[in-house]
C-alpha positions as CSV (number, residue, x, y, z in Angstrom):
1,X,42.2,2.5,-28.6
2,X,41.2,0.8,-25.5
3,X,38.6,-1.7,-25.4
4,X,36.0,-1.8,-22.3
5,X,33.6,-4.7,-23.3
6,X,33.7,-7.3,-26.1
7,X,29.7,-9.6,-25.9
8,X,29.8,-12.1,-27.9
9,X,27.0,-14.5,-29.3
10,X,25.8,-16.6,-32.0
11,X,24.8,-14.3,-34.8
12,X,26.3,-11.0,-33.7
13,X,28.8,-9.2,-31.7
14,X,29.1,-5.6,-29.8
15,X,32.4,-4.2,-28.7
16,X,32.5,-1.0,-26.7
17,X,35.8,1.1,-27.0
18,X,37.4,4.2,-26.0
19,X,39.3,6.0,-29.6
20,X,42.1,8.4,-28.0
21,X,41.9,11.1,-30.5
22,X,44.6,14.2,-31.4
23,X,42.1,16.4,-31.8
24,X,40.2,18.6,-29.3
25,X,37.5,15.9,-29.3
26,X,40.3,14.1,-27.0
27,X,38.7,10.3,-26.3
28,X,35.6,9.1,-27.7
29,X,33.1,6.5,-26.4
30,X,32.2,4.0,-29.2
31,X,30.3,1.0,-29.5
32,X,29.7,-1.1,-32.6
33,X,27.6,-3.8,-33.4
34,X,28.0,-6.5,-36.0
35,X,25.4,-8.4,-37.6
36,X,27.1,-11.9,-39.0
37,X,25.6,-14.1,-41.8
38,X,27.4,-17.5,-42.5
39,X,30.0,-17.1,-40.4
40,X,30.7,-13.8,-42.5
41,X,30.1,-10.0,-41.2
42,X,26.9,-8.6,-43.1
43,X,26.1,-5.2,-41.1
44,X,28.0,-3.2,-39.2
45,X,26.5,-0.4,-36.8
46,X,28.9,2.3,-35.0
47,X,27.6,4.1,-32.5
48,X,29.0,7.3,-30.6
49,X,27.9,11.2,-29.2
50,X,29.2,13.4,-32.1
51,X,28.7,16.5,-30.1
52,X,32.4,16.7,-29.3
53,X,33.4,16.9,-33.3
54,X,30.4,19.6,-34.7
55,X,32.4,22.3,-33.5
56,X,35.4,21.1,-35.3
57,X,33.0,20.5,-38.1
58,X,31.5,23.7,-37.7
59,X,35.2,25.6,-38.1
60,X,35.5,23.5,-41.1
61,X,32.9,24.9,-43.0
């Protein structure tokens, strides 16, 4: 994993990434966005183009 961007603020946080995969997918853009509440984590949204895995899926049945 490779991290591009980490913003930061009050009541949330975004990181955008780059997964290095074994798999014919190969590297995959990701973001992901948490929601915090009292200093705790309360949602967590990841985000990222599946078109490289439904053929994978797709052989899998």
């Amino acid at each position: 994993m490779d991290l591009i961007s980490g913003l930061y603020g009050e009541p949330e946080a975004t990181l955008v990434y780059d997964v290095h995969t074994a798999t014919p997918a190969g590297t995959q853009r990701t973001a992901e966005h948490f929601r915090l509440t009292d200093g705790r984590i309360t949602s967590i949204m990841l985000i990222f183009d599946s078109a490289p895995w439904q053929p994978m899926a797709s052989a899998i049945g």
